[in-house]
MIDOSE-1310 file (N, C-alpha, C; in nm, 2 decimals, decimal comma, always signed):
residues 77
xxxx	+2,01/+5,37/-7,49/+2,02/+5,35/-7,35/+1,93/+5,23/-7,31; +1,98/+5,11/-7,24/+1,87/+5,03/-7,23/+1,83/+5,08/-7,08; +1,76/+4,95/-7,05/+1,68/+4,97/-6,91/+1,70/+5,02/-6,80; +1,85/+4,94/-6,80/+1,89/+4,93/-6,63/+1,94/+5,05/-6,62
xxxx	+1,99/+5,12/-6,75/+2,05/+5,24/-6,71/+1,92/+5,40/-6,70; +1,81/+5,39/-6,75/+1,74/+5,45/-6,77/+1,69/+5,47/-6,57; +1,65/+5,62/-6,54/+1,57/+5,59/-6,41/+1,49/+5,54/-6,42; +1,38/+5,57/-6,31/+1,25/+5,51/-6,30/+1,19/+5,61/-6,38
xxxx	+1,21/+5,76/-6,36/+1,13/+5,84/-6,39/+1,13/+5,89/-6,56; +1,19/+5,81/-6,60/+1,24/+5,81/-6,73/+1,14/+5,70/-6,78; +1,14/+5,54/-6,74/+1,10/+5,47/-6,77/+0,93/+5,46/-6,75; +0,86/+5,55/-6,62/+0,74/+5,57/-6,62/+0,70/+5,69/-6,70
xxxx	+0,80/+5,76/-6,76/+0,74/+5,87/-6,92/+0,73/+5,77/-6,99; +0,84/+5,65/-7,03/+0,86/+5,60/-7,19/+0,70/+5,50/-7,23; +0,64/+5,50/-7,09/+0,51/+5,39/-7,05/+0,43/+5,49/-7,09; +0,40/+5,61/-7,09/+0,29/+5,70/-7,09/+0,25/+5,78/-6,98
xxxx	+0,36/+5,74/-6,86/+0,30/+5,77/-6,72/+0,42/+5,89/-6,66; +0,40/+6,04/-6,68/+0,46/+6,09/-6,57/+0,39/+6,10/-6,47; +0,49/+6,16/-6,38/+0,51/+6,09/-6,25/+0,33/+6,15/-6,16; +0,31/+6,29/-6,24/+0,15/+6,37/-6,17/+0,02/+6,26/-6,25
xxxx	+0,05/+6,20/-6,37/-0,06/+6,12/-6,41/-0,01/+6,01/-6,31; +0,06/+5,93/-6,28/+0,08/+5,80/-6,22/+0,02/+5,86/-6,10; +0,07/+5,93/-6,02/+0,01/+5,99/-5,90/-0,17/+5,99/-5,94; -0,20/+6,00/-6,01/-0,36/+6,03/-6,02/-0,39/+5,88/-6,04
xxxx	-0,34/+5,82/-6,08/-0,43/+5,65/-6,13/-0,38/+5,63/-6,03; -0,30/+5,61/-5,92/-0,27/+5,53/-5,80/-0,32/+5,63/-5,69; -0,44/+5,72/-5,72/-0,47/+5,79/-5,62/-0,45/+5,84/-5,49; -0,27/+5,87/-5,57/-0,18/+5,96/-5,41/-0,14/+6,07/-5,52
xxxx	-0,12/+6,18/-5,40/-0,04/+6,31/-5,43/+0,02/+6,27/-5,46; +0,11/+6,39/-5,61/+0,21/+6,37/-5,70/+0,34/+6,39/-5,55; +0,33/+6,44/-5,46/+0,39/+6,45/-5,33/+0,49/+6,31/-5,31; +0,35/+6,26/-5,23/+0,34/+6,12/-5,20/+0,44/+6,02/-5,30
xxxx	+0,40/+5,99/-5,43/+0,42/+5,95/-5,58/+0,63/+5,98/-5,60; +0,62/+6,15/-5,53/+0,77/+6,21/-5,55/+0,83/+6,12/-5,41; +0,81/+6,12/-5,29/+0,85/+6,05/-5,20/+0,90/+5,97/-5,21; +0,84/+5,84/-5,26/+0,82/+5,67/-5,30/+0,93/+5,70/-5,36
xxxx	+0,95/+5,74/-5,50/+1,01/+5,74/-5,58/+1,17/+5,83/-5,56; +1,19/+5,92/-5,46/+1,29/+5,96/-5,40/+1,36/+5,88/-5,31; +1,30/+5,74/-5,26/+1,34/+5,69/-5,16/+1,30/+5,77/-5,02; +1,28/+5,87/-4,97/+1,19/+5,95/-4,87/+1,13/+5,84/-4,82
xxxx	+1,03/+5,79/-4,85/+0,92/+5,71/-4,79/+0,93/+5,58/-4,90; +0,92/+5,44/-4,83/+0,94/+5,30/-4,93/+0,79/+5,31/-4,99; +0,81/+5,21/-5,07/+0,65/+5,19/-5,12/+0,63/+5,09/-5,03; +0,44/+5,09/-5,02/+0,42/+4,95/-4,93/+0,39/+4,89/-5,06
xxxx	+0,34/+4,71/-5,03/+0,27/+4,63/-5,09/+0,20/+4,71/-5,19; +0,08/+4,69/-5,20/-0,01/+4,74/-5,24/+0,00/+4,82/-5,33; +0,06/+4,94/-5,28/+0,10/+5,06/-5,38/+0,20/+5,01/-5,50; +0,36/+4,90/-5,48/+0,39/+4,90/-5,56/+0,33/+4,77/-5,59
xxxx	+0,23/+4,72/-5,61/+0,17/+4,63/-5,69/+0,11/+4,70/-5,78; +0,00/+4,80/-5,77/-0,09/+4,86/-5,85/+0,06/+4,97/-5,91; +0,14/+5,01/-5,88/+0,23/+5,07/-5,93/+0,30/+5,01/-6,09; +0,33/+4,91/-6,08/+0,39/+4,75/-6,15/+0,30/+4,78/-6,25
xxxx	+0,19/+4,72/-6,20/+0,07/+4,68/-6,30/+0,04/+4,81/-6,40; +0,05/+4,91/-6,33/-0,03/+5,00/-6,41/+0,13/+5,07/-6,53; +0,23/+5,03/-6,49/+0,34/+5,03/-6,59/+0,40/+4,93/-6,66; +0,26/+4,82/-6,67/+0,30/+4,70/-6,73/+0,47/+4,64/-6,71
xxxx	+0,49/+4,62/-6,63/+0,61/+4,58/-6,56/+0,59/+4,47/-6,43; +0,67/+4,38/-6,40/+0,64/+4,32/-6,32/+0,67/+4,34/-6,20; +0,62/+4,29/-6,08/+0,66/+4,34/-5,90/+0,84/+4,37/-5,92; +0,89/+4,25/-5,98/+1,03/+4,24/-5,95/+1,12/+4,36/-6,04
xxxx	+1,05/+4,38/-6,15/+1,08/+4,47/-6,27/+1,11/+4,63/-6,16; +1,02/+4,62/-6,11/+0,96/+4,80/-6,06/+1,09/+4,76/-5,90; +1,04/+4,68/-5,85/+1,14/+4,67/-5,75/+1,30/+4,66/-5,75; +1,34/+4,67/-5,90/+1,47/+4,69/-5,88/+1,53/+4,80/-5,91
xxxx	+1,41/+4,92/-5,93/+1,44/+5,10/-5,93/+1,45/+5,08/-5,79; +1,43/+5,02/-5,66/+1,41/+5,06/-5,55/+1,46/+5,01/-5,45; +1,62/+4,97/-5,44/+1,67/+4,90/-5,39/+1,64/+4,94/-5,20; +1,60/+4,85/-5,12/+1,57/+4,94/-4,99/+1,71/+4,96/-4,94
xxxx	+1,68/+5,06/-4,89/+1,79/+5,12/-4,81/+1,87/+5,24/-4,90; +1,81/+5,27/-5,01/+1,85/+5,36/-5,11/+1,77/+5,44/-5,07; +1,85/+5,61/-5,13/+1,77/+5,68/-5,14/+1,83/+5,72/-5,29; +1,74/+5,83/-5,40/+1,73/+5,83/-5,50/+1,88/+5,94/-5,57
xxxx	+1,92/+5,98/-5,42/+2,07/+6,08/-5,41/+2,20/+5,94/-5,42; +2,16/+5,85/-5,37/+2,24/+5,73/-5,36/+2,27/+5,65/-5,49; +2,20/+5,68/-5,60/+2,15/+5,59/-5,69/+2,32/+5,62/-5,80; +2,37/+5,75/-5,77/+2,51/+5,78/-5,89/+2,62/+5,71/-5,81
x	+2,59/+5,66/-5,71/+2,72/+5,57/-5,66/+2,76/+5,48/-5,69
């Protein structure tokens, strides 16, 4: 399976990061962490920079799990 087809939450295990440890290094609720990542709430700046970085991935890399205007129900269409 390569990349594009893998989720996000697939691709932050294959890094070493589920989603309750990522929630803990980016110091938000696994809540919060589940939101972002559901499309629920966008990531701001900031969050998905230190988000990027801490999955060795680049801004643009992480931003293309996150098309805006998507939600993560939207994503099998």
């Amino acid at each position: 399976m390569d990349g594009a087809s893998m989720s996000f939450r697939a691709i932050a295990r294959a890094h070493g990061w589920p989603l309750i440890r990522l929630a803990d290094e980016l110091g938000m609720s696994p809540t919060m962490v589940s939101n972002r990542v559901r499309g629920v709430v966008p990531w701001t700046l900031p969050e998905a920079v230190q988000a990027s970085k801490t999955l060795g991935m680049t801004l643009a890399e992480f931003a293309a799990y996150f098309p805006e205007g998507r939600k993560e129900a939207d994503y099998d269409k």
